[in-house]
N, C-alpha and C positions, 0 to 999 in steps of 0.2 A: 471788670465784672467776672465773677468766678462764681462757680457752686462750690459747696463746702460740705462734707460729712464730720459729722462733730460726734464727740466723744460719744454723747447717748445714743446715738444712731450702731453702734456696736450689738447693743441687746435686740435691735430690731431687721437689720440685714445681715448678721454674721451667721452663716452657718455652721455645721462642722467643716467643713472645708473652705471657708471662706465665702468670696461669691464665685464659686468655681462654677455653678453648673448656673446660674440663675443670667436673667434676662435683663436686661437696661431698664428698662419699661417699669416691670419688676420692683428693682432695687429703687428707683425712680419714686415708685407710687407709696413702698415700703414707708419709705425717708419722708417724703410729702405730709402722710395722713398723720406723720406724727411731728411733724414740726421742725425736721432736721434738714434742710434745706434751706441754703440762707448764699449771699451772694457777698458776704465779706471774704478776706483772703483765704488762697487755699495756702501759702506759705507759712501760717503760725500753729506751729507744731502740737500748742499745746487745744488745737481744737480737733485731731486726730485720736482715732481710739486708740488707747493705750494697749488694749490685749486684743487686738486682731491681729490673727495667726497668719496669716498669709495675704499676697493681694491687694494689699493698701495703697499702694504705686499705680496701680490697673486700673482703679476704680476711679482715683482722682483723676487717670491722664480722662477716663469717660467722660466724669465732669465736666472736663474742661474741654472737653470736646461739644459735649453738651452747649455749653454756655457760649462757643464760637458761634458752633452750626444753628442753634433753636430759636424758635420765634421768639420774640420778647413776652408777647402774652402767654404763649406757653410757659416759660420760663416763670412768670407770673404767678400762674395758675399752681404750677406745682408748689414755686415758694411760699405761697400759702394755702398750701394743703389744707390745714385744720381748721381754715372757714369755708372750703368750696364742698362741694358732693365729692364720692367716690367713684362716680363715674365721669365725671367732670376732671378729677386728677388723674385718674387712667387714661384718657381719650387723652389730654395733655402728653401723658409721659408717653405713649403709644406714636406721637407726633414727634417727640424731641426725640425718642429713638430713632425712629426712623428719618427725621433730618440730619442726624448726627451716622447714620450709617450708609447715606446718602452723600454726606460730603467723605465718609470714609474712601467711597468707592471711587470718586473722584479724584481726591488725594491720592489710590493704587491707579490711576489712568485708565479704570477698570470701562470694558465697554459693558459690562451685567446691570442690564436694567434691575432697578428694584423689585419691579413688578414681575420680572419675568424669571420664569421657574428654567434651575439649572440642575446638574446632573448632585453637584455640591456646592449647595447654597452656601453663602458667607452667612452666619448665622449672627444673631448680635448679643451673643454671651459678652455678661462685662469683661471677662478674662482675653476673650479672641480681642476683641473691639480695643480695650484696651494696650494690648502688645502690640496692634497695626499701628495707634499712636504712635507707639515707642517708636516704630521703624519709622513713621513721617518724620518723627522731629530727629529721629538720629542725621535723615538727610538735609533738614532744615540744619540742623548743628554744620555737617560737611560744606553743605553750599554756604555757608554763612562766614567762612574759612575760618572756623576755631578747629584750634590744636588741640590736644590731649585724653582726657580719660572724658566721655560726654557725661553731662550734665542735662539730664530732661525738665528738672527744676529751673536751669537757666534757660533756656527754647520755649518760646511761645508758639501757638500754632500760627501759621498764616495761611492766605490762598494758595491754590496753587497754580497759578496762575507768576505769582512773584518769586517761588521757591524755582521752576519753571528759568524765569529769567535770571537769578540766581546763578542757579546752575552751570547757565550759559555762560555767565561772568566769568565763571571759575574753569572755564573751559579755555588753555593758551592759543592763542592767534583766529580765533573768529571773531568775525567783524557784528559786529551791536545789530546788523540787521539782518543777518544769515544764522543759520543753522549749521552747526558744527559737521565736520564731515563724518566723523563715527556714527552721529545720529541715526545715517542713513543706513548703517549695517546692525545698529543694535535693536529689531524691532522683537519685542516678545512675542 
C-alpha cells in the first residue's frame, strides 16, 4: 500500500518553490479535496508531475511514510477526499501527520515528546520530514549490508525495532543476545 501524487496534483500543491515551506497536513488535504490521492504504486513514473521543480523525492518519501505510520481509516478518509467534508479531510490529514512525525521521532530515538514544547521544535514541513526519511532508510540500506551508491527507491521503511536488530547483526563478534561494547560509549 502506498499514496501516490499524480500528475494533476502539480497544479494544486506546487508552489513557487515547490513544497518547501508548507506543511504535511497541508499538502495532505490539498491532494485529498481534489481527488489525487490514491494507493496504487508510487514506483510508476509516469503518475509523477512532470514539471515539479524541486522536491518530488521529499514528498513521496512523506507519502510513504504516511502510508507506514497512518491509521487505515485515516488513510481512508483522505483517499477519498471528494466525497467526505473538509473538515473531516483535515482532522484526518492533521492525524496522519502527526502519526507519521510520531513514528519519525521514534525512528531518531528521539526522547521529544510530541506534545511537549522544545526550545526547537522538529517541525513537520514536507521538506524537513521528508530528508529525516532519507537518513532512516540510508541506515535501513547500511544495516541491510548493501554496497554501493544507495538507492532510497529500493529501501522500504520498517520498524525500528528490526532496523535496531539489524544493526546488531552487522556489528563483528556480539553475541545475538548482548549488546555491542561500543554501544555503551556511543550515547548522544
Amino acid at each position: 500500500m502506498a499514496l501516490t501524487y499524480t500528475n494533476a496534483a502539480y497544479e494544486i500543491a506546487e508552489g513557487e518553490q515547490g513544497n518547501m515551506r508548507e506543511f504535511l497536513r497541508d499538502v495532505l488535504t490539498k491532494m485529498s479535496l481534489h481527488g489525487m490521492i490514491n494507493r496504487s504504486t508510487m514506483n510508476s513514473n509516469s503518475k509523477y508531475p512532470t514539471r515539479w521543480q524541486r522536491n518530488k523525492a521529499v514528498l513521496f518519501r512523506c507519502l510513504e511514510l504516511v502510508a507506514f505510520a497512518g491509521d487505515e481509516s485515516d488513510i481512508e478518509k483522505v483517499e477519498n477526499g471528494k466525497t467526505e467534508t473538509r473538515a473531516t479531510v483535515k482532522d484526518a490529514a492533521y492525524r496522519l501527520e502527526t502519526a507519521a512525525h510520531t513514528k519519525l521521532l521514534e525512528f531518531e530515538d528521539s526522547s521529544i515528546d510530541i506534545n511537549e514544547r522544545s526550545k526547537r521544535p522538529k517541525k513537520t514541513l514536507t521538506t524537513g520530514m521528508g530528508n529525516r526519511v532519507k537518513e532512516y532508510k540510508k541506515r535501513v540500506w547500511a544495516a541491510s549490508g548493501n554496497v554501493g551508491k544507495f538507492d532510497a527507491a529500493a529501501v522500504s521503511i520498517i520498524e525500528y525495532d528490526a532496523l535496531k536488530h539489524m544493526e546488531q547483526q552487522q556489528q563483528p563478534g556480539t553475541p545475538v543476545d548482548h549488546r555491542n561494547v561500543m554501544s555503551y560509549f556511543n550515547r548522544s
